[in-house]
C-alpha positions as CSV (number, residue, x, y, z in Angstrom):
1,X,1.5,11.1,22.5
2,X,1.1,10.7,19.0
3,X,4.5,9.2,17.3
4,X,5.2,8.9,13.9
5,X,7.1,5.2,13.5
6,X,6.4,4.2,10.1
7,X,9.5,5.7,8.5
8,X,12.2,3.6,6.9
9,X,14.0,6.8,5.3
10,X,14.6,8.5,8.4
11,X,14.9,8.0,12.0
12,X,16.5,9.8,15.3
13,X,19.5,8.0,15.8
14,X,20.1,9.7,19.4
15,X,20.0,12.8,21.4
16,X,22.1,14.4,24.0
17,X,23.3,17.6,24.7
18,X,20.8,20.0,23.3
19,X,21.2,18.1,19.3
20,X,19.7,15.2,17.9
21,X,21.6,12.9,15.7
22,X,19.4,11.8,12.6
23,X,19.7,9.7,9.4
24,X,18.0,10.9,6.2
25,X,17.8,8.3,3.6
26,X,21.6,7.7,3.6
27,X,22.9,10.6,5.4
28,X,23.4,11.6,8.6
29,X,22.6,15.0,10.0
30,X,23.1,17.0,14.0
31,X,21.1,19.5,14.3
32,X,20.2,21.3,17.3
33,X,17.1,20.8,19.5
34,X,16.2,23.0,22.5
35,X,14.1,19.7,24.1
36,X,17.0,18.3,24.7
37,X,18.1,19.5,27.8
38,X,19.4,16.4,28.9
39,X,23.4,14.8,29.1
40,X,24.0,11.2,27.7
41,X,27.3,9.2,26.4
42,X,27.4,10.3,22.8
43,X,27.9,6.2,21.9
44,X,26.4,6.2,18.7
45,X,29.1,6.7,16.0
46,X,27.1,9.1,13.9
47,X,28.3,11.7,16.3
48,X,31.6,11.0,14.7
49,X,30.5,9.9,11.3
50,X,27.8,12.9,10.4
51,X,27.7,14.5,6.8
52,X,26.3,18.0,8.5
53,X,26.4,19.5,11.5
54,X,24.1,22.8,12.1
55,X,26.3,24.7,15.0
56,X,24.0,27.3,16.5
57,X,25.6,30.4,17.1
58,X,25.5,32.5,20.8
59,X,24.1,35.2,19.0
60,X,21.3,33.9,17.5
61,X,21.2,31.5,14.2
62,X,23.7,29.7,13.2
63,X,25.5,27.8,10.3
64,X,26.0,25.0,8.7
65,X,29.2,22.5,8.9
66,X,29.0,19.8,5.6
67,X,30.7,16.9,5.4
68,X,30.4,15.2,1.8
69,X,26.7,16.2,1.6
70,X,24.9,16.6,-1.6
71,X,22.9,19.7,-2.5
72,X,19.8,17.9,-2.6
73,X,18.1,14.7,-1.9
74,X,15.7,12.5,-1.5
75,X,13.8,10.4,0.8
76,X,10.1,8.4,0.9
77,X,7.5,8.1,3.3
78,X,4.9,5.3,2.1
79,X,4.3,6.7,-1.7
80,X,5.3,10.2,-1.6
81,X,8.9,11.7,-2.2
82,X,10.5,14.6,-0.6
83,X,13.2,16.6,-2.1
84,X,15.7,18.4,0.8
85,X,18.4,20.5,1.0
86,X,19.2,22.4,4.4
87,X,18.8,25.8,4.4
88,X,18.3,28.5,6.8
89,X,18.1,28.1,10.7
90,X,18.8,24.4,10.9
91,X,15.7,23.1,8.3
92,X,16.0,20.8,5.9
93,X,12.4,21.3,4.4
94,X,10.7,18.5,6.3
95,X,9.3,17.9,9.6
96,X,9.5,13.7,9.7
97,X,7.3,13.8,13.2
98,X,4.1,15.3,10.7
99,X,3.9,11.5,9.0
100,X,1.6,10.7,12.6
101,X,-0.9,13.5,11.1
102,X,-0.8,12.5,7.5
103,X,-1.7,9.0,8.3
104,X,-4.5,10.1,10.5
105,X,-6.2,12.2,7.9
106,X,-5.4,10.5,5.0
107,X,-7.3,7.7,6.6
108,X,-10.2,10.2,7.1
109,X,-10.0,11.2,3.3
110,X,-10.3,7.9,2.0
111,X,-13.0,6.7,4.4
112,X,-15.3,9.9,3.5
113,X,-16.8,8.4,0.8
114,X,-17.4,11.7,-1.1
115,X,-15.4,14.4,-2.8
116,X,-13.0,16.5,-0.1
117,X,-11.6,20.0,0.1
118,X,-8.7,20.8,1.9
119,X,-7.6,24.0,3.0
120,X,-3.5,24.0,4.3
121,X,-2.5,27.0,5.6
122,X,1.3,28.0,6.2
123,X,1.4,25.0,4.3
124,X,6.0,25.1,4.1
125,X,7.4,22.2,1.6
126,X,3.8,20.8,0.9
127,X,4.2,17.3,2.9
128,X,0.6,17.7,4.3
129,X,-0.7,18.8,1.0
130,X,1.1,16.1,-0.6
131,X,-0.6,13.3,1.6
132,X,-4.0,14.7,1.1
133,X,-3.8,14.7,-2.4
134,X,-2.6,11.4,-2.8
135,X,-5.6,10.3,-0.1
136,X,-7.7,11.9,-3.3
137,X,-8.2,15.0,-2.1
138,X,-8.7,18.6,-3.5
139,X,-6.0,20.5,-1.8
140,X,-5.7,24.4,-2.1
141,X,-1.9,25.1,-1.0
142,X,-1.2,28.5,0.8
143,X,2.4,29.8,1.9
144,X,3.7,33.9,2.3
145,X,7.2,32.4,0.3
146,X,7.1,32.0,-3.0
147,X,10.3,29.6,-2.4
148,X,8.7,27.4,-0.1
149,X,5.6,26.9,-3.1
150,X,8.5,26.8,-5.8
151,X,9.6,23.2,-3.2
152,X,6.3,21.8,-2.6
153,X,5.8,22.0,-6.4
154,X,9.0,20.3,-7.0
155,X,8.0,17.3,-4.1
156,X,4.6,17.3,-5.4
157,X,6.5,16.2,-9.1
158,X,8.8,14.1,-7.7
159,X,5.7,12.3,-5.7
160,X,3.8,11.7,-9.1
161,X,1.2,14.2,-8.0
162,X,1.4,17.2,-10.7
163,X,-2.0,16.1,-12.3
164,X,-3.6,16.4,-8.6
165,X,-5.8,19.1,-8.0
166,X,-3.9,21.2,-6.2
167,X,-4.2,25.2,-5.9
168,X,-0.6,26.1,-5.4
169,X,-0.7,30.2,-3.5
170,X,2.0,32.4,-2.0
171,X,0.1,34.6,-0.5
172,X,-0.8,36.0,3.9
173,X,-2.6,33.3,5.1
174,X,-5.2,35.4,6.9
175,X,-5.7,37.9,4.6
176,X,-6.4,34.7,2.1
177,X,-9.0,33.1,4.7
178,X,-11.2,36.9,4.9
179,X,-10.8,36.4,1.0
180,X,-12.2,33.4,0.7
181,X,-15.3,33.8,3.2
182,X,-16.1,37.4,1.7
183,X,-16.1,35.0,-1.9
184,X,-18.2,32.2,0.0
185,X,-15.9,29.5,-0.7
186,X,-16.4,26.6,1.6
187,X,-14.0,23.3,2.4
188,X,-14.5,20.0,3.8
189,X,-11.1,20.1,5.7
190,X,-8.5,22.7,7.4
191,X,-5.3,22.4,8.4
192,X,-3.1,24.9,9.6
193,X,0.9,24.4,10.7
194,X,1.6,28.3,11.9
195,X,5.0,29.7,13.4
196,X,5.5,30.9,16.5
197,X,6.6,34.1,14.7
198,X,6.7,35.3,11.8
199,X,6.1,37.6,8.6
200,X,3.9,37.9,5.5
201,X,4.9,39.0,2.0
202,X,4.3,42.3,2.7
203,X,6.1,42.4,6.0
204,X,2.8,41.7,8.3
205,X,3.8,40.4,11.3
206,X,2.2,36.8,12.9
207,X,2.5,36.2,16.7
208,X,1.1,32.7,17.5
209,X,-0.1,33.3,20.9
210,X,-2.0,36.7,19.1
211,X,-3.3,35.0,16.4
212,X,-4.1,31.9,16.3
213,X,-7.8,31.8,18.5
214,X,-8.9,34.6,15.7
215,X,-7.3,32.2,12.7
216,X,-9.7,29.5,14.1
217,X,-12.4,31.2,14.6
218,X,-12.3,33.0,10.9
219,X,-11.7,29.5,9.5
220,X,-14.8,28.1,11.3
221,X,-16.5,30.4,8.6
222,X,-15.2,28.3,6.0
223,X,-16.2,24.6,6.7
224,X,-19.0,23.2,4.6
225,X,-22.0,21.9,6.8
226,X,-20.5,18.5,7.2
227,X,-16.9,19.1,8.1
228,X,-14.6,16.3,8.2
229,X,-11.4,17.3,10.4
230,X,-9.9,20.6,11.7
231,X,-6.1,19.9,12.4
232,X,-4.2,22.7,13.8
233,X,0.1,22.2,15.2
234,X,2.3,24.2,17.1
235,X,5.6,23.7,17.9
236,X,5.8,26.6,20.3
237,X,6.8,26.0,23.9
238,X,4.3,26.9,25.9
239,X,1.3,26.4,24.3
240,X,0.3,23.0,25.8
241,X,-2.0,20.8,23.7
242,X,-5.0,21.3,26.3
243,X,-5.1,25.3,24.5
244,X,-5.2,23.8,21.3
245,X,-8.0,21.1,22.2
246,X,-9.8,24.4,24.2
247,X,-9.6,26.5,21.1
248,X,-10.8,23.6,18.3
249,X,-13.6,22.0,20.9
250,X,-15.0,26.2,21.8
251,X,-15.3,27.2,18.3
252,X,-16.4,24.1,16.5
253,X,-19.0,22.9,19.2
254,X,-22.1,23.6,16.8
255,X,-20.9,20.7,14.5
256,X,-20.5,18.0,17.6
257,X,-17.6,16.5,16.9
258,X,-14.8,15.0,18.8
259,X,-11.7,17.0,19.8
260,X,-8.1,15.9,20.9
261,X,-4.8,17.3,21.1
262,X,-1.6,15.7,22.0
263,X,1.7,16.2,21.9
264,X,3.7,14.8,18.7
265,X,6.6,12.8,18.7
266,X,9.7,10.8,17.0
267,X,11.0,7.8,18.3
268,X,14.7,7.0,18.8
269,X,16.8,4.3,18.2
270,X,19.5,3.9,20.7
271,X,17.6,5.0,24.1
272,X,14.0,3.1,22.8
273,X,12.4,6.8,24.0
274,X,10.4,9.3,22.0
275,X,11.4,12.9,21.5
276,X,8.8,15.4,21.5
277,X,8.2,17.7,18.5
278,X,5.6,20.3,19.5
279,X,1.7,19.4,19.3
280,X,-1.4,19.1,17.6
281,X,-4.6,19.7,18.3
282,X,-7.6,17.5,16.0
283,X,-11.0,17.7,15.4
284,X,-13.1,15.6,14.0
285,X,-16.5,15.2,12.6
């Protein structure tokens, strides 16, 4: 498993119950997770202490329960700045357990030696687009909700990045990829973060275990001749990180790389365990 333990400005605190109890930056947070099937002693006295609880609702969703929480916020990871504020279905506008893949290729970018494009698709808040820039990356940024671009905009400011060269695009990811290869644009790097379900601007609908193989494969048509890293994540039950390593390895054999996929994770403070967050599957040249 790949964990992301280099945060000071947040950390899961504990988990029991089907929720996890987390601080960010000064506040504390429950919010429900459906790996946590298990049944611990709620000792920590977060449980007691939170400023919001998410309470999910039998019928699907939920809604939020604030205690003496600000609209917004911040927190840091290493030199970028995030900006959150929870919102819909539980989010806050960050996934912490990401930082393991922003490390990884931000190393890669730096190490390249030469100029890199990176493509980030369903690219959310911009936290991936955010490390790649600051690696020194060219980054083209693309998202179906115009308030998800609006946010990654604001963290990219707030991060010192505005003078970056970013692309910032609300627009279908797929659509945009059979854009791009019909204009012969080419990029060093891909990364992709898709939903398990989900719809485009104009109401198109994405269904990961549909379309993600295709996705790959159309993306493949994209990489310059001397890729540097293909980095797909899922957080959908189900699809182990063996599919994701299958996928990657099948359609990127012709550039012989190496391919590995394992599940992500966050570590957490009172039981010394990890939780797992979904998977990633990486490529690289």
């Amino acid at each position: 498993m790949w964990i992301a333990d280099q945060w000071n400005d947040y950390e899961v605190l504990d988990c029991s119950r089907g929720e996890k109890l987390e601080r960010w930056g000064r506040f504390v947070l429950v919010r429900p997770d459906p790996q946590v099937i298990w049944d611990t002693p709620k000792e920590n006295k977060g449980w007691h202490n939170k400023n919001g609880h998410y309470h999910r609702s039998k019928k699907g969703g939920g809604e939020w329960e604030f205690f003496h929480l600000p609209e917004q916020w911040q927190i840091h990871y290493k030199e970028l700045t995030f900006n959150l504020k929870p919102f819909s279905f539980k989010h806050t506008g960050l996934f912490p357990e990401q930082a393991v893949n922003w490390d990884w290729f931000s190393d890669k970018i730096k190490k390249a030696g030469r100029p890199v494009k990176v493509l980030n698709l369903f690219a959310y808040t911009g936290g991936a687009t955010l490390a790649a820039a600051a690696a020194g990356a060219s980054v083209t940024h693309v998202d179906a909700s115009k308030g998800m671009v609006a946010w990654a905009k604001e963290n990219a400011a707030s991060s010192g990045l505005s003078d970056r060269p970013v692309r910032w695009l609300v627009d279908d990811c797929v659509k945009f990829v059979e854009r791009e290869i019909r204009r012969g644009s080419t990029y060093d790097a891909i990364i992709m973060d898709p939903p398990s379900y989900g719809r485009g601007p104009k109401g198109e609908i994405w269904k990961i275990e549909d379309a993600i193989h295709p996705l790959i494969r159309l993306c493949t048509q994209l990489l310059t001749e001397r890729p540097l890293f293909f980095l797909v994540n899922s957080y959908t039950t189900g699809l182990a990180p063996a599919v994701l390593a299958y996928m990657l390895g099948t359609e990127l054999k012709k550039y012989n790389g190496r391919v590995e996929a394992q599940e992500i994770g966050l570590p957490v403070t009172d039981s010394g365990l990890v939780l797992p967050c979904g998977a990633s599957g990486r490529w690289e040249a």
